[in-house]
N, C-alpha and C positions, 0 to 999 in steps of 0.2 A: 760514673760520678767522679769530683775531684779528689783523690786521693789526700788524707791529710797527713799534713808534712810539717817538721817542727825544720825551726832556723838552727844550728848547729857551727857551720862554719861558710865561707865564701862559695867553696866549690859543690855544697851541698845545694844553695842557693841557686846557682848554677844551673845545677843537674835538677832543680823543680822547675825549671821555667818552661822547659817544650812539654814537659807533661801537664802543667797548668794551660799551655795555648791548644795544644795539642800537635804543635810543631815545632820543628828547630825554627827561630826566628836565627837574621841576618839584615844588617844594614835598618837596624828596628832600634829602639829604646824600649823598655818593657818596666811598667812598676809595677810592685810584686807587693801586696797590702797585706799585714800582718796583726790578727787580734792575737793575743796572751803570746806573744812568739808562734803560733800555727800563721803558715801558708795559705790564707783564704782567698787570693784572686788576684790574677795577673790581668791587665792594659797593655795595650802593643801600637805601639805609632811609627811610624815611618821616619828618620832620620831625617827626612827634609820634608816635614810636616810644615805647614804654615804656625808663625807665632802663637795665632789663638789655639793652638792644638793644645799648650803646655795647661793653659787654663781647663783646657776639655779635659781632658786626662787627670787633672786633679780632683777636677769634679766629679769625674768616675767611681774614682777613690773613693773620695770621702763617702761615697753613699753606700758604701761595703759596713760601711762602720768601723773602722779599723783603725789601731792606734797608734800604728808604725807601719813604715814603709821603705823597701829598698829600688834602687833605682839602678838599673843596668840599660849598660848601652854596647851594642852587639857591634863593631866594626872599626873601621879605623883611626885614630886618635883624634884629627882634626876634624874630623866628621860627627862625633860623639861628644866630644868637648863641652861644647853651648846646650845642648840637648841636656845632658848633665848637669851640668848647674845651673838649668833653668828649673826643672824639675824638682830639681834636690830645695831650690829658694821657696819656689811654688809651697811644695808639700808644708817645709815649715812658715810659711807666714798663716798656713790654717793649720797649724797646730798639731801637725802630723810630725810626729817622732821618725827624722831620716836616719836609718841603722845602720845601712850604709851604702854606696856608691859607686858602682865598678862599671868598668871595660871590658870586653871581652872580643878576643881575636887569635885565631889562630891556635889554640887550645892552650889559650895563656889567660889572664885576667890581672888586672892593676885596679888598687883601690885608689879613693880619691879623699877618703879619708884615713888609711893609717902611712903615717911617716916611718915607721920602723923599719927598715930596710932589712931586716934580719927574717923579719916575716911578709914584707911586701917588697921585695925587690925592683928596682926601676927598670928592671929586665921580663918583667912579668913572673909571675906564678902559676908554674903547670898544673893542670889540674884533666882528671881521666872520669868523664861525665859518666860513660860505662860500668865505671868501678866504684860509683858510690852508692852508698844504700837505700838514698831517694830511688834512685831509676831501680834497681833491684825491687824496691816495695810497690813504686808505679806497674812494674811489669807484674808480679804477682798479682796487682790488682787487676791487670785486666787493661792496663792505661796504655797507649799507644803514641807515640810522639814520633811526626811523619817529618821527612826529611825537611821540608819547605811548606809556605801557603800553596804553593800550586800545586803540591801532591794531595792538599788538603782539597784542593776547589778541583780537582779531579774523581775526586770520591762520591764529587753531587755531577758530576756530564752527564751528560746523554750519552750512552749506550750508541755505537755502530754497528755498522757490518748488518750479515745474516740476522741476528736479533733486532737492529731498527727496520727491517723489512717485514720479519715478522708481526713487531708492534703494529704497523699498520696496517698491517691485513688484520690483525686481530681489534684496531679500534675502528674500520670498517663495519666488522662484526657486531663489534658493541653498537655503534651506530644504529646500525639496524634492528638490532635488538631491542634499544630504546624506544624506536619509533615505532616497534608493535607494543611494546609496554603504553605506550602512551593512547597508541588508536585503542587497545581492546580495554582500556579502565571503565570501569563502572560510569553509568549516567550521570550520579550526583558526587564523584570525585571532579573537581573543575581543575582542567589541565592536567587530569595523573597526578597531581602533586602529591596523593596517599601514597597511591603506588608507586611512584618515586624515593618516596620515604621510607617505604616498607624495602623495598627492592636495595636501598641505600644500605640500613640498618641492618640488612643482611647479609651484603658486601662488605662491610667492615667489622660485623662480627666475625665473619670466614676470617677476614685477610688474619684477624687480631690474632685469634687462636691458631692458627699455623703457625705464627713467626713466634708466638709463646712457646709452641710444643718444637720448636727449631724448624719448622719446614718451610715451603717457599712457594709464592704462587706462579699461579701457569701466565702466560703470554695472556690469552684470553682472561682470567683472572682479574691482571692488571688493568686489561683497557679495560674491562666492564665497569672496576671501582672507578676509576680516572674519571669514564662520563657520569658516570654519578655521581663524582662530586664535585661537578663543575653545580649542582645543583644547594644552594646553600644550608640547607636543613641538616643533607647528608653529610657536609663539610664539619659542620657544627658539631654533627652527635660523634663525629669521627675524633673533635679537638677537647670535647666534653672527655674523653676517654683515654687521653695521653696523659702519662704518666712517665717520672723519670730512669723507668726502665732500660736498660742496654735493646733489648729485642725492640722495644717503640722505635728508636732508631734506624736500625735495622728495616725493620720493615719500611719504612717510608724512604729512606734512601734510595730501597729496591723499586718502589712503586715512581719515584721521580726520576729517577735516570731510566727507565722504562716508559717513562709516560710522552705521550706528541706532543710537541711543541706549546699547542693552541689550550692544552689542560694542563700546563705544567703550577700554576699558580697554585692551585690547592694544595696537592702534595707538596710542594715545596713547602709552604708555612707550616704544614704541621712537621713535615722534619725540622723546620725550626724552633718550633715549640717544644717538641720534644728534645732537641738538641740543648735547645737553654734550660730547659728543667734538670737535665742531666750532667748542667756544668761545662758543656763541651758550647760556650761561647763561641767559638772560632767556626764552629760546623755550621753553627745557629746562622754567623755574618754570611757563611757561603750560600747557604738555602735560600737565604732571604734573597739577596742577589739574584740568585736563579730566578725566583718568582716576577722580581723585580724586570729583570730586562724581558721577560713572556708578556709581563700587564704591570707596567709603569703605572697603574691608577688603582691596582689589588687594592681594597682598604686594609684588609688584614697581613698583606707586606708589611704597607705603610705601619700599622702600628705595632708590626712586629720589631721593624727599621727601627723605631721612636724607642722601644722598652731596650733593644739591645745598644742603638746610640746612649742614653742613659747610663749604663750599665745598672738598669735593674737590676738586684739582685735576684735566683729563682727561689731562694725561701719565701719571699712573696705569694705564691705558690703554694705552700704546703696544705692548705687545706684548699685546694682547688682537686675535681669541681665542686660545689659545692650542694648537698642534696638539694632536692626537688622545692622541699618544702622550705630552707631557710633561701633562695631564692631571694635578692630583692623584687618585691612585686606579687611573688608567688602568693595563690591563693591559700587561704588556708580552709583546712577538710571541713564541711560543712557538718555541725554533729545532729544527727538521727532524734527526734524527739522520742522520748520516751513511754511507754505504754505506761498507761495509769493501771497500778494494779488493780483487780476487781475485788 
C-alpha cells in the first residue's frame, strides 16, 4: 500500500517520489498531489512527452481530489524547464494550489519558486534521499523503490532457462489434463463448462491459500491454473477475490512470469488489478503491457489500460466485490410461504 507521507520540506518531497512510483524516475517530470498536506499520488511523464501530455496529467490530478500539488522534474535544466512551467500554469488555471516546483539532478535540487539564495542556492541544494525519514518509514513499511522503470518491468518477464522448459512440459500436462476433464464430464454438462468451473474454483482456492500462508506453487500448479483461466468464469471468480493485499501480488506476479506466452493475458490483468488496488500504479502499467502485447484485443487489458490511463483512483474499489445479493441484477431470495397454523 502507499505509505502516507506528510510534506515537511523539499528533500523530504524528494525522498517520496520513487516510493510513491515505486521507482527512482529519471529524465521524467512527476506531479505529486497533496490533500491536507499528505502525499496521495504521484503522475510520471517522460520529459519529451507530446504537448497534450501536460493537459493529461493535469487531469489525472485532479481526479485524486487534491488541493495542492508539487511538480518535479528529474534531469537536466534545459530539458526540464518548459515541462515545469507548463505544469506549474496547467495545475493553477484549475485551481490547484502549486506548493512548489523543483529540479532535480545529480543529488542536488533547485526551486523555481524561492529566490532566497541563503536557502535555495543557484548552485543547487544537496540533499541525501537515504537519510530522510520518508525513505526510513517507506522501508519499515514494507515499500520498495527499484532503481529504474526497467527494473520495475523486469519483475513482470518471463522466466528463462531450465524453469521456461520446465513450464512447458508442465502446460503440455495441463493440456492434457484438460482434455480428459472435458471428454469424461457428465452428459448434461455442455462443453465441461461445470467442470471447468469447478476444476477453476479449485485452482485458485489452492493457489490463494499458499501464497496467504507464504508458500509457492509447483511448475505443474501454475500451468494447470494458467489453462483454466484462459476460461472466463475461472478468470472472474479469480478477479471477484483480489484484494489489496501484498501476497495478491505476489502470487500473480509468480503465475505470469511462469505462465506460456499464449495464456499470459489473464494472469497479467489480475496482477494488474491487484497492483492498482494496492497503490503500486506503476506495476499495474507494466502488467497491463504484458497482457497487452500477448492479446492486443484482451477486453479486460483494454479496460484495465482505460482505469489506469485515467488515473482512477483504487478507493473506488473499497467495497468491491460486492455480495452476491446487492449485485446489480441479482435475484433476490425468493421467501418460502408460510404454513397456516392449524
Amino acid at each position: 500500500m502507499t505509505p502516507k507521507l506528510s510534506l515537511r520540506s523539499p528533500a523530504e518531497l524528494i525522498s517520496a517520489v520513487p516510493y510513491l512510483l515505486g521507482f527512482h524516475p529519471s529524465d521524467s517530470v512527476v506531479v505529486v498531489g497533496l490533500r491536507a498536506k499528505q502525499l496521495v499520488f504521484a503522475a510520471r511523464g517522460d520529459l519529451d512527452s507530446p504537448p497534450g501530455s501536460v493537459e493529461y496529467m493535469t487531469s489525472v490530478i485532479m481526479r485524486q481530489g487534491v488541493d495542492s500539488a508539487a511538480v518535479i522534474g528529474f534531469g537536466a535544466a534545459e530539458r526540464v524547464h518548459n515541462p515545469i512551467i507548463a505544469l506549474s500554469a496547467a495545475l493553477e488555471n484549475h485551481r490547484v494550489d502549486v506548493v512548489e516546483a523543483l529540479r532535480v539532478a545529480d543529488g542536488r535540487y533547485w526551486s523555481y519558486m524561492c529566490e532566497n539564495q541563503d536557502c535555495c542556492s543557484p548552485d543547487g541544494m544537496p540533499y541525501d534521499p537515504a537519510a530522510s525519514e520518508i525513505a526510513a518509514a517507506a522501508t519499515m513499511a514494507g515499500q520498495v523503490a527499484l532503481p529504474d522503470r526497467a527494473a520495475l518491468v523486469r519483475q513482470v518477464a518471463p522466466i528463462g532457462g531450465l524453469t521456461r522448459e520446465s513450464m512447458r512440459q508442465a502446460t503440455d500436462r495441463a493440456a492434457v489434463r484438460l482434455a480428459d476433464l472435458l471428454t469424461t464430464a457428465t452428459p448434461g454438462d455442455v462443453l465441461g463448462s461445470r467442470a471447468l468451473r469447478r476444476a477453476g474454483e479449485a485452482a485458485v482456492r489452492e493457489a490463494m491459500q499458499r501464497h496467504r500462508e507464504g508458500g509457492r506453487l509447483t511448475d505443474d500448479e501454475v500451468a494447470w491454473l494458467t489453462v483454466l483461466l484462459v476460461h472466463l468464469p475461472v478468470r472472474d471468480f479469480a478477479w471477484e477475490r483480489l484484494g489489496p493485499g501484498d501476497w495478491h501480488v505476489e502470487l500473480w506476479i509468480d503465475v505470469l512470469r511462469r505462465a506460456e506466452f499464449e495464456l499470459v493475458p489473464a494472469p497479467a490483468c489480475l496482477l494488474a488489478f491487484a497492483a492498482w488496488r494496492s497503490g503500486q500504479g506503476a506495476l499495474a502499467h507494466a502488467a497491463v503491457e504484458r497482457a497487452r502485447r500477448a492479446d492486443p484485443t484482451y477486453s479486460m487489458a483494454q479496460l484495465l489500460d482505460e482505469v489506469l490511463g485515467r488515473g482512477v483512483p483504487p478507493s473506488i474499489m473499497d467495497d468491491f466485490p460486492l455480495s452476491r445479493r446487492s449485485r446489480p441484477g441479482a435475484r433476490k431470495p425468493r421467501r418460502r410461504p408460510r404454513r397456516a397454523k392449524a
